[in-house]
C-alpha positions as CSV (number, residue, x, y, z in Angstrom):
1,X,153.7,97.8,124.8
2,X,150.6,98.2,122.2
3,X,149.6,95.5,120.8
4,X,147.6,95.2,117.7
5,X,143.6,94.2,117.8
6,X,141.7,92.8,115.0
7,X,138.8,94.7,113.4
8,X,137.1,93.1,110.9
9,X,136.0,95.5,108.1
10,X,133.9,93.8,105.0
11,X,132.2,96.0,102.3
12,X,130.0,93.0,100.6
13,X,128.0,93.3,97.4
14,X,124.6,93.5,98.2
15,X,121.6,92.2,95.4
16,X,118.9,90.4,95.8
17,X,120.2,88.0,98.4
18,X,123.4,87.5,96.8
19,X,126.6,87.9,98.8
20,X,130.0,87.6,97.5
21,X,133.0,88.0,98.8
22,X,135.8,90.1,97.3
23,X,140.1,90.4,97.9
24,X,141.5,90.3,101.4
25,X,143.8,93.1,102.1
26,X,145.3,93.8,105.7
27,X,145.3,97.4,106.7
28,X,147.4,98.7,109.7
29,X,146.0,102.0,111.6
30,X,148.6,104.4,112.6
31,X,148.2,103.2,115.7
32,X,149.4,99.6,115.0
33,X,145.9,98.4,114.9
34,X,145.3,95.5,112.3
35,X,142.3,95.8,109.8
36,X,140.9,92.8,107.6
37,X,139.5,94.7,104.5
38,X,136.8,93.1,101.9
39,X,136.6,95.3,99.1
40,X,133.3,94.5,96.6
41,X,131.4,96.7,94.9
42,X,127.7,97.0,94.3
43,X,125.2,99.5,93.4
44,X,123.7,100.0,97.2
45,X,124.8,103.2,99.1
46,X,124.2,102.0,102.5
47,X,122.5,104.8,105.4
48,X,121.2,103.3,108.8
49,X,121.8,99.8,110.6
50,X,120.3,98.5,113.9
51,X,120.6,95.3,115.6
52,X,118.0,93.5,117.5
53,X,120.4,90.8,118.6
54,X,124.2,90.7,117.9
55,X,123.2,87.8,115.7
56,X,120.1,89.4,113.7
57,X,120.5,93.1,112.4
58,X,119.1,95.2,109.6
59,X,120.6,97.8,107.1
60,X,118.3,100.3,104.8
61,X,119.7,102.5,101.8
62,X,118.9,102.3,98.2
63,X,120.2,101.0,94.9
64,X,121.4,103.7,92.0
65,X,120.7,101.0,89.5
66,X,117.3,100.5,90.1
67,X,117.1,104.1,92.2
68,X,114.7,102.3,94.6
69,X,114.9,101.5,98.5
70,X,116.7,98.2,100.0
71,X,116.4,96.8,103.3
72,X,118.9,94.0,104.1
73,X,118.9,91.1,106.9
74,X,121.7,89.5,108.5
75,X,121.0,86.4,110.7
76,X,124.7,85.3,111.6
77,X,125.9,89.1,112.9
78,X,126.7,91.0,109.8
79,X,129.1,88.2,107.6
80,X,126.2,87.8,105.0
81,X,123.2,89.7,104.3
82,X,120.0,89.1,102.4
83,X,117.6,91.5,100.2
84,X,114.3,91.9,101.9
85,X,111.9,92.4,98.6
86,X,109.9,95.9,99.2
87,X,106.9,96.6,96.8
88,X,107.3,100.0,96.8
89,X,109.1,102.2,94.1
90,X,110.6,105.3,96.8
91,X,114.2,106.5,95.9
92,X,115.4,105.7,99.3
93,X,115.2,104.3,102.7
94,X,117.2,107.0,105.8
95,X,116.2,104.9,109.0
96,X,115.4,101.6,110.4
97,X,114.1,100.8,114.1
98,X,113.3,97.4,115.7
99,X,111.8,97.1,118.9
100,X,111.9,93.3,119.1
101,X,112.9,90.6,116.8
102,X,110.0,90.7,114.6
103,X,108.5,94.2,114.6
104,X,110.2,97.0,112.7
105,X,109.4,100.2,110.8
106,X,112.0,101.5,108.1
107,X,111.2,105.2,107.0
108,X,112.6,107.2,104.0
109,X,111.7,109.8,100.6
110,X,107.9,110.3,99.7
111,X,106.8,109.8,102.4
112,X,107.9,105.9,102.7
113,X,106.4,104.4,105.6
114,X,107.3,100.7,106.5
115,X,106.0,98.4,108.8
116,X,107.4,94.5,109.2
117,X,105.5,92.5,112.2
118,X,107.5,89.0,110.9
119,X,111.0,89.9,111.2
120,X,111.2,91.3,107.7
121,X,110.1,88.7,105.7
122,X,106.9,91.1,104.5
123,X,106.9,94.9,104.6
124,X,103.8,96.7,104.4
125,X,102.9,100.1,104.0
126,X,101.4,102.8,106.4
127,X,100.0,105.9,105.3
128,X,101.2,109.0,107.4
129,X,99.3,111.5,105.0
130,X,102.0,113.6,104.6
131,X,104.4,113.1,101.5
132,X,107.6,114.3,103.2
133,X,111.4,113.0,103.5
134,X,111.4,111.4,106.8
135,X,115.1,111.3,108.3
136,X,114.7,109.4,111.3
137,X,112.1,106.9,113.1
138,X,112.6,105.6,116.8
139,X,109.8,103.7,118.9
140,X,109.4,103.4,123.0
141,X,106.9,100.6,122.4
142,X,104.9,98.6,119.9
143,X,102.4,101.4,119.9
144,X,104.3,104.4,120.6
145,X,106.7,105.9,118.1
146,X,108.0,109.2,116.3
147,X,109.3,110.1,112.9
148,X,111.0,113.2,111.9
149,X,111.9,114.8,108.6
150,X,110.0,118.3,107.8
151,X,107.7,117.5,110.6
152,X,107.5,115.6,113.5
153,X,104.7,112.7,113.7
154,X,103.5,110.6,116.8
155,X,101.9,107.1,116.3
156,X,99.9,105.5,119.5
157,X,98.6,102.7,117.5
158,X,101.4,101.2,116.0
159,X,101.9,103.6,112.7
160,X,98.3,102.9,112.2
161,X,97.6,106.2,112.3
162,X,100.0,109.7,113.0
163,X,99.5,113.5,113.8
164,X,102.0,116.1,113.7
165,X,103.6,117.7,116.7
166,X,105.0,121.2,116.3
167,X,108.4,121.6,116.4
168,X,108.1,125.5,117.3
169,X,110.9,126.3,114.5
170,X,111.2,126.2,110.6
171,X,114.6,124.1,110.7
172,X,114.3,120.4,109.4
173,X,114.5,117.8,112.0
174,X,117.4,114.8,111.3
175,X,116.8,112.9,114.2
176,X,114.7,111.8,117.2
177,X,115.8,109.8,120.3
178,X,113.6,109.1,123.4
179,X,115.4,107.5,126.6
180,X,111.6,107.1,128.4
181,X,107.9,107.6,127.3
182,X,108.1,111.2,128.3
183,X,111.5,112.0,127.8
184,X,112.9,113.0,124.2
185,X,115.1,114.9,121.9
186,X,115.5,115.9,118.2
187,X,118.0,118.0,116.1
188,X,118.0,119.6,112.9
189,X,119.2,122.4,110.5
190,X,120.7,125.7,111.9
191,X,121.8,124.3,115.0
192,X,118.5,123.1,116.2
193,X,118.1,121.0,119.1
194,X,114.7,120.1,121.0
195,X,113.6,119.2,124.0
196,X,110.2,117.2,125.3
197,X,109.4,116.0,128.8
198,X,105.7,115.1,127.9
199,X,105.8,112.9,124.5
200,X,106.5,115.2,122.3
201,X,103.1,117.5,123.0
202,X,105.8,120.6,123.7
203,X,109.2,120.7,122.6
204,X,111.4,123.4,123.9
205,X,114.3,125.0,121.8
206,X,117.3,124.2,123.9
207,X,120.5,126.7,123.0
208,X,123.1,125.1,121.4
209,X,125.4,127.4,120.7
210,X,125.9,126.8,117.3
211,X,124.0,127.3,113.3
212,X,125.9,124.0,112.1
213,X,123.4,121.5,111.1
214,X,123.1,118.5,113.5
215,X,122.5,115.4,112.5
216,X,122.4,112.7,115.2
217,X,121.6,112.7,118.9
218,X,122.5,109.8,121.4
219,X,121.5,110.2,125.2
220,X,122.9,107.4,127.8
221,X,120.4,108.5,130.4
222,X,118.2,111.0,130.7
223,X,121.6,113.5,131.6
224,X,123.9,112.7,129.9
225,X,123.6,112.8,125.8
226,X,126.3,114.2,122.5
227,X,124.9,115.6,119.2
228,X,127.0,115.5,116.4
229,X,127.0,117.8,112.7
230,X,128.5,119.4,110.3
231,X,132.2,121.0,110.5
232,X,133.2,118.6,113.0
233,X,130.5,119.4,115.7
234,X,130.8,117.3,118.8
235,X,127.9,118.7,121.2
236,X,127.6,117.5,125.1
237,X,125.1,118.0,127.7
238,X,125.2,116.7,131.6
239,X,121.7,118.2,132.5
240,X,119.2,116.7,130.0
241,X,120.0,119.0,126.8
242,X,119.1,122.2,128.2
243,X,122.5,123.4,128.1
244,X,125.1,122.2,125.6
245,X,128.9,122.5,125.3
246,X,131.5,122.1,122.1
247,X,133.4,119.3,122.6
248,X,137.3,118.4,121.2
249,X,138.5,115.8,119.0
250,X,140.9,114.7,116.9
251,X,139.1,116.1,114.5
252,X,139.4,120.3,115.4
253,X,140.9,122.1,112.3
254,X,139.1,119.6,109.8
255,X,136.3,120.0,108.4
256,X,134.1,116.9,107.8
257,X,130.1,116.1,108.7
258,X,129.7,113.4,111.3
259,X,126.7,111.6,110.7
260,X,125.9,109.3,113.5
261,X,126.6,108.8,117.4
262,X,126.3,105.6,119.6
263,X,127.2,104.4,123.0
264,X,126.4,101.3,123.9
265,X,127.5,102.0,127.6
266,X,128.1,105.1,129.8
267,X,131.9,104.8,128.7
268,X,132.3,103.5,125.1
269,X,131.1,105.4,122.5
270,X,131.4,105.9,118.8
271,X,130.9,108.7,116.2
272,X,130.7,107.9,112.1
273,X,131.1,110.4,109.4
274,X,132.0,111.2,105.8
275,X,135.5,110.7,104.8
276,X,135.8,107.8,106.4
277,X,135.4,109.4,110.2
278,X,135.2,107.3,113.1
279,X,136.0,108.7,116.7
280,X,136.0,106.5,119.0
281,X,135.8,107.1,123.4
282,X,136.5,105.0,126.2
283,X,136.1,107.2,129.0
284,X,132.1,108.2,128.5
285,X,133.1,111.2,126.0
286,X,135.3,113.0,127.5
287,X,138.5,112.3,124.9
288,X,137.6,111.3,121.1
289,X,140.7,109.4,119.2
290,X,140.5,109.2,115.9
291,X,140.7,105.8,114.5
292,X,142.4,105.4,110.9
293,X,140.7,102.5,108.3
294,X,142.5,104.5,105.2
295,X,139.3,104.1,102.9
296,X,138.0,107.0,101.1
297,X,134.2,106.8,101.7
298,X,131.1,107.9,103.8
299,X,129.9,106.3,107.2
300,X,126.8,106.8,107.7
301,X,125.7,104.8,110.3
302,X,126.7,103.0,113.5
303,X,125.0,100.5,115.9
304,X,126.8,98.2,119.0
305,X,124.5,95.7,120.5
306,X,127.6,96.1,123.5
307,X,130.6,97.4,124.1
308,X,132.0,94.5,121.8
309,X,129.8,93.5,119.0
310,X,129.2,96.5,116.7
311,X,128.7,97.5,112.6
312,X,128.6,100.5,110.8
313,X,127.4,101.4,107.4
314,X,128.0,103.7,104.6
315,X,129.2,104.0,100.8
316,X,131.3,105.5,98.4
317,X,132.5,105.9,94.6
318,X,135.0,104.8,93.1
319,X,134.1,104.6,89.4
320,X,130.6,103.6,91.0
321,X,128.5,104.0,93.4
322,X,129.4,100.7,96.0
323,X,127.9,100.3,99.9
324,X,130.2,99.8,103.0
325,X,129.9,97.2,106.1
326,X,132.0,97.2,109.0
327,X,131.9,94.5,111.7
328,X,134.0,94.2,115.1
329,X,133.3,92.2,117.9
330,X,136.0,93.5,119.4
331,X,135.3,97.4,120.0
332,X,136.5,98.0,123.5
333,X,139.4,96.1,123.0
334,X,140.9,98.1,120.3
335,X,144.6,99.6,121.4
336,X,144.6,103.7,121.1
């Protein structure tokens, strides 16, 4: 017999360090699993979350009222969040990276740049000298880190200083994901997916088998990785992203763009899209089910700090522009 699991699901208005709380509804998946929903609207439009504990997590976007870039801190695992005050005036904020509990770099449009070394409470700029949309960031170390957009950019000092890396093709770049020093990956427009095994200082084009744009990459070692797109596009490789292989889920014979990938083991793994997509696997990628919230909006992002605790961010309109945050600490316990 199934029985139903809990996932907590709260959409939360979202300015300047407010946080209010709007009507409980209780949703039920097709598969009997029970959803507590928080509906509130707000003007952010939420696009990338990471958590450096499962207590202390951040969440970049940017608000259509005052068309500028937030960043937002939660301290007690995603119930409440408050703004982090940015000086800059950029339309938008795509990606935020923490490799510890205080220092963090948050990248986005014009060229946006951001660097916290006191767990968010200042944000200061660095100047890449290049005024590009950058789509992803994603540091191995404090010194050592990447950002992609138009180009790709290595720091070795922090952000401090960058240089470009060529990429080898003319497609954009949407993300970046090392699993070592050496070891890395990126894909892009047309079906583009790279390959490094010495920081970045080659990429190789790996064939993908596809012209779809890709937008997120996830490896669990340095073998075994997915990359996710447009049309549905679930990508797999077992031999470090030199060869990769169409995948099924629930999803064949609709169309929709996943937007993010995650695993935070070698079995559990989750992929986030628009229309409200969320595949989930239990058995390291091998069968997607589709998991049902009935909520007409984009996910945009996804982060588990372990199998259990995990969030996922997005937005949607419905007379206005309002931003999405969903919360489980329950993820490998839902029923199928």
């Amino acid at each position: 017999m199934k029985r139903a699991r809990r996932f907590v699901l709260i959409g939360y208005i979202l300015f300047w360090g407010a946080c209010i709380k709007g009507p409980t509804n209780n949703l039920n998946t097709e598969n009997g699993t029970e959803w507590l929903f928080q509906a509130n609207f707000s003007s952010d439009f939420l696009k990338s979350i990471f958590f450096v504990t499962p207590q202390t997590g951040y969440m970049v976007g940017y608000s259509e009222i005052q068309w500028k870039a937030t960043i937002f801190k939660s301290t007690d695992g995603g119930q409440t969040w408050q703004n982090q005050r940015i000086a800059q005036d950029s339309e938008m904020l795509n990606s935020v990276y923490f490799i510890d509990d205080q220092r963090g770099w948050a990248v986005g449009s014009d060229g946006l740049i951001l660097l916290t070394t006191d767990g968010g409470e200042q944000w200061a700029l660095q100047d890449s000298g290049w005024a590009a949309n950058w789509n992803s960031v994603f540091f191995i170390n404090e010194s050592s880190g990447w950002i992609v957009g138009d180009s790709i950019l290595v720091t070795d000092d922090g952000g401090q200083t960058w240089k470009s890396q060529d990429k080898g093709v003319n497609a954009f770049i949407s993300d970046i994901m090392f699993i070592d020093e050496q070891r890395g990956w990126c894909v892009g427009g047309q079906g583009t997916v790279l390959l490094t095994q010495d920081r970045g200082a080659t990429w190789v084009p790996a064939e993908s088998g596809i012209t779809e744009l890709l937008t997120a990459v996830y490896f669990v070692d340095a073998f075994n990785g997915w990359a996710v797109g447009s049309r549905s596009t679930v990508l797999t490789t077992d031999d470090g992203g030199l060869n990769w292989t169409p995948q099924s889920t629930a999803y064949d014979g609709h169309s929709t763009v996943f937007e993010d990938v995650f695993f935070p083991d070698d079995q559990f793994g989750w992929i986030v899209g628009e229309g409200a997509a969320m595949l989930r696997t239990t058995d390291g990628g091998r069968t997607w089910k589709y998991q049902n919230v009935g909520l007409v909006v984009s996910f945009n992002g996804v982060y588990f700090a372990d199998k259990d605790h995990g969030w996922i961010v997005g937005g949607g309109w419905a007379n206005e522009l309002y931003g999405v945050v969903m919360r489980t600490n329950s993820g490998s316990r839902i029923d199928e």
